[in-house]
Structure formats: structure tokens, C-alpha cells
FIDREN-155710 format. One record per residue (C-alpha): residue in one letter; z, x, y. Coordinates in steps of 0.1 Angstrom, whole numbers, padded with zeros to 4 digits, always signed. Layout:
! residues N
AZXY;...
//
This chain:
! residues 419
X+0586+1254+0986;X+0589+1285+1009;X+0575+1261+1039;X+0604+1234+1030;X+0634+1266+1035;X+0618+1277+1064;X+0624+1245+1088;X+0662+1238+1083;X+0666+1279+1082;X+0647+1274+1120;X+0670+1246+1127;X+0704+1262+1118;X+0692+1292+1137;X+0684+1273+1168;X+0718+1254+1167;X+0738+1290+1162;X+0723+1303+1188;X+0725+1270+1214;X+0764+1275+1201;X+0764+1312+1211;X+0750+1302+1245;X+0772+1274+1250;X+0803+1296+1244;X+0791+1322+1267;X+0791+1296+1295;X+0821+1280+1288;X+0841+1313+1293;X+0818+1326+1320;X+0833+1296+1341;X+0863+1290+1325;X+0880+1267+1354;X+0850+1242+1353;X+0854+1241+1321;X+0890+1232+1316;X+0889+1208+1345;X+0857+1189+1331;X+0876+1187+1299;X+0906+1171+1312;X+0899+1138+1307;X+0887+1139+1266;X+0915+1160+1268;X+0935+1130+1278;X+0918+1105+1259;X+0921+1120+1228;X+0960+1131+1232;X+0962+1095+1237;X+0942+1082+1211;X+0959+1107+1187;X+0997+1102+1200;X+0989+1062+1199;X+0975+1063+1163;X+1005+1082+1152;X+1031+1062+1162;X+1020+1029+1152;X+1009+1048+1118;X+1050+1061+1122;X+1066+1025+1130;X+1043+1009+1103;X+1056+1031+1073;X+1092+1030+1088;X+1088+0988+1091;X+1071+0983+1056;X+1094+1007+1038;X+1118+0984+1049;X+1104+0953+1041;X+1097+0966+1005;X+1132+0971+0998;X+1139+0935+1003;X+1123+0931+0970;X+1085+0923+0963;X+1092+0890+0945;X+1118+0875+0969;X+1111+0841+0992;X+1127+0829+1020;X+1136+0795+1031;X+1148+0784+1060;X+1145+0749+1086;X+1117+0747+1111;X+1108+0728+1135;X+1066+0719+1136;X+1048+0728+1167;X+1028+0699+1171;X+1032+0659+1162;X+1062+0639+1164;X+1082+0660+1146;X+1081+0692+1171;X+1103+0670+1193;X+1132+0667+1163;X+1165+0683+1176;X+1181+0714+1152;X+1204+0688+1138;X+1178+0668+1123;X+1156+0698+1109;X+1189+0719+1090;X+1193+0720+1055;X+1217+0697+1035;X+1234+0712+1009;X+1220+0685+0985;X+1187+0689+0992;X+1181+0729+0976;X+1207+0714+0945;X+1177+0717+0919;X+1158+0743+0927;X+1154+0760+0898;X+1150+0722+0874;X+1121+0717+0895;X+1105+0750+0900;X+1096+0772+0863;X+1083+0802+0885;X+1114+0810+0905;X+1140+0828+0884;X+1173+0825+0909;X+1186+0812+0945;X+1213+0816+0970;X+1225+0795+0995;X+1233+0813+1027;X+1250+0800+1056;X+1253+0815+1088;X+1289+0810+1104;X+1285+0821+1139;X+1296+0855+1156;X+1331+0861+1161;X+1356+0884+1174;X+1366+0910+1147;X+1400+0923+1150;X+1420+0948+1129;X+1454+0961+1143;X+1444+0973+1181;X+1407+0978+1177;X+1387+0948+1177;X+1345+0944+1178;X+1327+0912+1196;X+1303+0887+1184;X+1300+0903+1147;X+1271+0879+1127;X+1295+0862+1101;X+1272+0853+1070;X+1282+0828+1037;X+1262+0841+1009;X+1270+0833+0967;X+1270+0858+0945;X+1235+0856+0930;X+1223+0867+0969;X+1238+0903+0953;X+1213+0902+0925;X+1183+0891+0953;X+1187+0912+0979;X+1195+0942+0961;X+1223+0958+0980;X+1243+0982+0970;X+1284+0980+0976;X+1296+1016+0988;X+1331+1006+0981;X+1354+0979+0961;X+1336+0954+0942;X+1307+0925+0951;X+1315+0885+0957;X+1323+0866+0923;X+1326+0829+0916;X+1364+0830+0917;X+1357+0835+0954;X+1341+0810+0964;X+1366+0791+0990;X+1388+0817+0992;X+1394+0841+1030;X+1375+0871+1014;X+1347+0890+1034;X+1323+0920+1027;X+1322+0945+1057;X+1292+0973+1066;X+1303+1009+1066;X+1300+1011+1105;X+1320+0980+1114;X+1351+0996+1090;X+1347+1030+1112;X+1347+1007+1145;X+1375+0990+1133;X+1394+1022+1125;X+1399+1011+1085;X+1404+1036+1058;X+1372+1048+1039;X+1389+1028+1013;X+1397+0999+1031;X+1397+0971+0995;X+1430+0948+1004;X+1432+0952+1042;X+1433+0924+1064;X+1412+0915+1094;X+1412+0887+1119;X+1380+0869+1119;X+1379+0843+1150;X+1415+0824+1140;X+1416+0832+1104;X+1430+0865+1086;X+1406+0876+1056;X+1409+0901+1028;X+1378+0931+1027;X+1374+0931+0989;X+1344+0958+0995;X+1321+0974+1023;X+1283+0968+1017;X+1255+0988+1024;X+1238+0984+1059;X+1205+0972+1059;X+1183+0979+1090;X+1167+0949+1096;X+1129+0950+1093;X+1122+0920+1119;X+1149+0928+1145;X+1186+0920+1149;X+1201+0946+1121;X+1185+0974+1140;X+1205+0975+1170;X+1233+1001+1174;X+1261+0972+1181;X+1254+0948+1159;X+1272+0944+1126;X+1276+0919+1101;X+1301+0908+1075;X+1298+0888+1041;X+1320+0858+1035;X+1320+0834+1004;X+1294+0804+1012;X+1322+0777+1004;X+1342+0799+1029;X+1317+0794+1053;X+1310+0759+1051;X+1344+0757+1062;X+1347+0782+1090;X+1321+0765+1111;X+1318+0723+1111;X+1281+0725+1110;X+1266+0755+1096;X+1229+0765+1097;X+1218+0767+1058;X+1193+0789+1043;X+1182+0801+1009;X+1172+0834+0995;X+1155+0831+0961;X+1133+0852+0935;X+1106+0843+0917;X+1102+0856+0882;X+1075+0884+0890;X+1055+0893+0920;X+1020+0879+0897;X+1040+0844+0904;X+1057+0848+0941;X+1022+0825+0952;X+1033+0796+0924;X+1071+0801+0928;X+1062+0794+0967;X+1038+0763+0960;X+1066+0746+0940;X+1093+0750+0964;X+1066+0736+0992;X+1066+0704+0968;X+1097+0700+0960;X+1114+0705+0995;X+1091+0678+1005;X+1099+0657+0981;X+1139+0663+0986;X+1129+0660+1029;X+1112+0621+1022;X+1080+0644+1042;X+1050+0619+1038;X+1015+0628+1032;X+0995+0643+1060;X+1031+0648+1079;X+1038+0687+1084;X+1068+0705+1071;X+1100+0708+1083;X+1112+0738+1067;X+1091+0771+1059;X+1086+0791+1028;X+1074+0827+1030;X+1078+0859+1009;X+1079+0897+1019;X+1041+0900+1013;X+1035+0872+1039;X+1059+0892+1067;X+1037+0920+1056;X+1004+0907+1063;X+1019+0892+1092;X+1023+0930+1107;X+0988+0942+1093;X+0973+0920+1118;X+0994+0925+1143;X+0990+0964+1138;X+0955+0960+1134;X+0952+0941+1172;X+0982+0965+1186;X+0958+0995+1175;X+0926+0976+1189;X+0941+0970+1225;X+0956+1005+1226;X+0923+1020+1213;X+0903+1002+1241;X+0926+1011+1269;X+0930+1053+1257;X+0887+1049+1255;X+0885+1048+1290;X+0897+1080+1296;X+0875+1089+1274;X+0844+1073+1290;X+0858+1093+1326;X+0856+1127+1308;X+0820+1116+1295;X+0811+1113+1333;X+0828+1148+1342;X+0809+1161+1313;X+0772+1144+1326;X+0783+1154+1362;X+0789+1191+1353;X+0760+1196+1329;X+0737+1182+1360;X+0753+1208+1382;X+0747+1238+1355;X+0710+1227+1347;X+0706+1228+1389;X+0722+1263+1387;X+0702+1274+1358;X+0670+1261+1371;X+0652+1297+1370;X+0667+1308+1339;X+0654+1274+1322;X+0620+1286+1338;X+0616+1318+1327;X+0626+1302+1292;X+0600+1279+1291;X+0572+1306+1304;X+0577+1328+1278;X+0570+1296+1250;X+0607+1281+1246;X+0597+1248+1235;X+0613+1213+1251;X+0628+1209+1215;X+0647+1245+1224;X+0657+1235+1260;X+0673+1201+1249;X+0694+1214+1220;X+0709+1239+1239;X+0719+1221+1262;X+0732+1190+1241;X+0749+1214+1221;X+0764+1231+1252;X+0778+1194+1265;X+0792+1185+1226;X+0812+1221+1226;X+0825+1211+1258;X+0842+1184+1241;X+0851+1192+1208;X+0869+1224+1229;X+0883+1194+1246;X+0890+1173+1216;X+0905+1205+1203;X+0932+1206+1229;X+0936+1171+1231;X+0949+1171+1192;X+0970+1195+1206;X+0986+1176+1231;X+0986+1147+1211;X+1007+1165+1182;X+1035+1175+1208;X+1039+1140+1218;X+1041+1132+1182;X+1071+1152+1180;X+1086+1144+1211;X+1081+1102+1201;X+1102+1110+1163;X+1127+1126+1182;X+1135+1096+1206;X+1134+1067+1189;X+1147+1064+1151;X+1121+1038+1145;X+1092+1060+1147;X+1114+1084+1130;X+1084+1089+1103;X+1054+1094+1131;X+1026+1118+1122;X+0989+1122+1130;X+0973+1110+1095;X+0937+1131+1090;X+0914+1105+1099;X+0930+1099+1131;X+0918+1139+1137;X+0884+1135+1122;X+0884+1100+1143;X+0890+1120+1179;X+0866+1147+1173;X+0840+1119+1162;X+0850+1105+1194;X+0843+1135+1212;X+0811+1144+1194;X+0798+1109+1202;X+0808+1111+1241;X+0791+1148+1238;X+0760+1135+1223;X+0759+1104+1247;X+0766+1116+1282;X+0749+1151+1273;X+0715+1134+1265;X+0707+1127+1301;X+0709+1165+1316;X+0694+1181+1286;X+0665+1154+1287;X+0663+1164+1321;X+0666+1200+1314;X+0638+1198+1287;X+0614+1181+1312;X+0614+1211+1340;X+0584+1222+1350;X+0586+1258+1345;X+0566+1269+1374;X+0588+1245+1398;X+0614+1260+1382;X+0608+1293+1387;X+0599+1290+1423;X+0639+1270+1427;X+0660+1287+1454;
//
């Protein structure tokens, strides 16, 4: 039993003091060090700073894709990239009112539907002040119920409506338009029609682009009303299923019966496309997942340079400490000894290096949430630490093997005769 303590007692002994050693060198040439350090340094500020911000954009992106609603399904036209149909013109792919009529007689696992048409952009204009190519959107008042958004002021869209020159506006298209906070029975010029604000909606930053941007704004209209502000509008539909357990059968059925109501034959592909949060969702996994790949193997080359500064300098300290690895070896330092110390010597070097490069990489952190509201949410998650020291313990290990093998095979009488 006493024989069994003694070996790992030997080992942890012989790493301490390779450590000890190691240290000693690095701060007796402090310069080299930091300069053969530069690139892990580099490499793993990058690898770090890269990992947060895609970690950042993702929560930002699929926070806001969850608020959409777990159970709700898209619809919308589209046109097939291959086969005859990839050739059809927009006009022959839109939706017809008809066709979405009987949604919910011909689908048990979605609960409710809205149309929603969108108008066109238009010039917005209240008194003097006046906003360009504002997204004018027909929704009923079911979309309320689907897309969960809150009104900040006045009341939501009702069925008495419907038809009728009333309009939703966001909170930052009032302030641009210099309306009261309060603005409920004001009237603004949309294109060549005067409409009444019964309410201003909460802004939603769009998830997949558009909503985002700092000048674009939006404003809610009656669908009916739309139909009729624009001769041919392009028609979409919002719907729920009844629980997220069914979104998969509530998205089957609508598959069948928009073919059915589209005359699409067998074998023929779709014309139209049905997809739920969870599917935009796993759409951005993967293209995380790849984003993070590419970036990954592009930040690992300076890693692989700062594995060759490391070999390269560990070469030059084994040819300055040629006598010293002599005298060692004279006086019974087994090869065992000479290689750990010097592996252990090359894997400080970069877990000193990995050390800083966190560093680094945490200050571009900061400096990337502070630029761009997007990545407002960046931070370095723990694995992404424990992933860029395992980084630099493995480039330690790997480019360190070579001059401590080397070390470890010195002849210690050549040695101790080395000038």
C-alpha cells in the first residue's frame, strides 16, 4: 500500500518542481517570454472574443424569436427552386383570399389564423413632419391574440374596423412624427388617404432583419383596409396551433390542405411554405454551429504560429542550457526528469499566454456589447475559458514534445563539454 502512495507522491513532486523551474525561467527572460507568447496570446483573445459574441447574438436572436410565440406557424407564397414551377412569376405564386378561407374546418390542430396583407411603404405625414417608406401592414384582429403584442396606448383592432381608415402606429414613428404621447383620434396622411391612430403598438425588433434597423417603422391597418389601399396585395397568414406538442401536426395539415386549395399534384413541389418559430430556430443552430466552425478554424492559426514560437524558443533554451542539462543528467536526473521539465516549462508558457489572452479577449467582449445593440448580451460562457486553456495546454503539450524529447536525449558528457 505504502509502495502505491509513493509513485504519484514522486510524480506530483517532480511536476511542482518542473513548475518552479519553469517560472524561474519565464521571469529570468521576461521579453522572450512575452514575445513567444504573443501569438496564443492572440489566438486565444480571438477564439474567446469570437465565442462570445456569437454566444451574445445567439441569446439576443433566440430571445427574440421566442417571444413570437412557441406554438405559432407562418405561411406565406414561394416560389420552388427547381422544376417548372421556379420559373412562375410572383403573380401566379400569391395567395388568394379564398384559398386560406377554411383553415381551421380542415385543420383540428391549429386553434386560430390571420390574414395579413402587406400594403406597400408609404410616405407618412402628420402636420409638417413627415417619415418615408414606412411598411404599411393589413392584419385582423385575431393577429393580436397570435403575435402577442402589447398596445402601449388606446385600444387594439376590432371587427367593427375592418374597412374602415384606422391604423396602429409604433412608439418611435409617433415621436418622429411629433404626435402626443397620447395621440388616440389624430389624423395622419398615409400615401393619399387620411387615417385615424386608434392606438400605438409595441415595437418588435425583428428577429430575421427588417424591424431592426434604426429607420424603419411600421404601422397596422385593418386587412379589408388594406385590400383596398393597394390593387394587388401580397397575402400572408399568421396562425397558432393549439399547443407546441401539436405545432408538427398543425403544420402537416396546413401542408395538405394548401395543396389541395393550390390544385398542386402529386410529386409537384409547393408553392407556398409552412414553418414555425422552432424551424427558424434550428435554422440558426446550424448556421451558428458552421459560423463558429469557420471562425474557430481561422482564430486556430494563430494559434498553430504561437505553437512554432513556442517549439522555436524551447530549442533555443535547451541549446542555452546544454551544460546545465549535463550536469543534471551526471549526477542521475533520469530522461523521465529532463522531459517533464521541459514539457512542463513549454505548457506554462502557454497557459501564461492563454492567461492573458482571456484577458484580452474579455476587453473585446466589452468593447463588442457596447457597439452594437445586437450583441448587447455578449459574454465569455465558462467552457469557452476551459476550451482556450485546453487549447493552450494541447499546443503546449504538442509543439513542447519535440525540444524536451530532444532535451531528454543529450548526452551528458557532450553536453558538458558544449561551449
Amino acid at each position: 500500500m505504502r509502495g502505491l502512495l509513493i509513485v504519484p507522491l514522486m510524480f506530483i513532486r517532480l511536476v511542482y518542481q518542473s513548475v518552479y523551474l519553469a517560472l524561474g525561467q519565464i521571469w529570468a527572460n521576461k521579453t522572450r517570454s512575452i514575445l513567444t507568447t504573443i501569438g496564443i496570446v492572440i489566438g486565444v483573445a480571438s477564439v474567446t472574443a469570437v465565442i462570445a459574441a456569437l454566444t451574445g447574438l445567439k441569446m439576443k436572436v433566440l430571445g427574440e424569436m421566442e417571444s413570437f410565440g412557441s406554438n405559432t406557424i407562418y405561411v406565406y407564397p414561394y416560389r420552388p427552386n427547381t422544376g417548372p414551377k421556379s420559373r412562375l412569376s410572383w403573380w401566379q405564386i400569391r395567395f388568394k383570399e379564398k384559398e386560406l378561407e377554411h383553415i381551421l374546418d380542415y385543420c383540428p390542430s391549429v386553434e386560430r389564423y390571420s390574414y395579413i396583407c402587406w400594403a406597400g411603404e408609404y410616405q407618412v405625414k402628420y402636420g409638417e413632419n413627415s417619415v418615408q417608406n414606412v411598411s404599411v401592414q393589413g392584419v385582423e384582429p385575431v393577429w393580436h391574440t397570435i403575435d402577442n403584442r402589447s398596445i402601449v396606448t388606446g385600444r387594439e383592432l376590432s371587427d367593427m374596423d375592418e374597412g374602415q381608415a384606422v391604423c396602429l402606429i409604433e412608439p418611435q414613428l409617433r415621436d418622429k412624427l411629433g404626435l402626443d404621447k397620447e395621440c388616440e383620434g389624430e389624423s395622419i396622411r398615409i400615401g393619399p388617404r387620411v387615417f385615424r391612430v386608434i392606438g400605438v403598438i409595441e415595437r418588435r425588433e425583428s428577429a430575421f432583419g427588417g424591424g431592426g434597423g434604426e429607420e424603419y417603422y411600421e404601422i397596422y391597418i385593418p386587412f379589408k383596409t388594406g385590400i383596398k389601399l393597394r390593387q394587388w396585395p401580397w397575402i400572408q397568414a399568421i396562425a397558432a396551433s393549439r399547443s407546441t406538442a401539436v405545432s408538427d401536426d398543425a403544420v402537416a395539415e396546413l401542408e395538405f390542405f394548401l395543396r389541395r386549395t393550390r390544385n398542386i399534384k402529386p410529386g409537384e413541389p409547393d408553392t407556398f411554405k409552412v414553418e414555425t418559430i422552432h424551424s427558424y430556430i434550428e435554422k440558426f443552430n446550424n448556421i451558428a454551429i458552421i459560423v463558429t466552425l469557420v471562425a474557430g478554424g481561422i482564430v486556430g492559426i494563430s494559434l498553430l504560429v504561437g505553437g512554432v514560437g513556442i517549439m522555436n524558443i524551447m530549442l533555443v533554451s535547451i541549446s542555452e542550457r546544454t551544460k546545465e542539462i549535463g550536469l543534471r543528467k551526471a549526477v542521475g536526473a533520469k530522461r523521465s526528469a529532463i522531459l517533464t521539465q521541459f514539457l512542463v516549462e513549454a505548457v506554462i508558457l502557454c497557459f501564461v499566454g492563454g492567461l492573458v489572452g482571456v484577458g484580452v479577449g474579455k476587453l473585446l467582449t466589452l468593447a463588442i456589447a457596447s457597439m452594437n445593440p445586437m450583441l448587447s448580451q455578449t459574454y465569455i460562457p465558462a467552457w469557452a475559458i476551459a476550451l482556450s486553456f485546453g487549447f493552450a495546454g494541447v499546443v503546449g503539450i504538442v509543439f513542447g514534445m519535440f525540444p524536451a524529447i530532444k532535451a531528454a536525449r543529450l548526452d551528458p558528457i557532450e553536453s558538458l563539454r558544449h561551449e
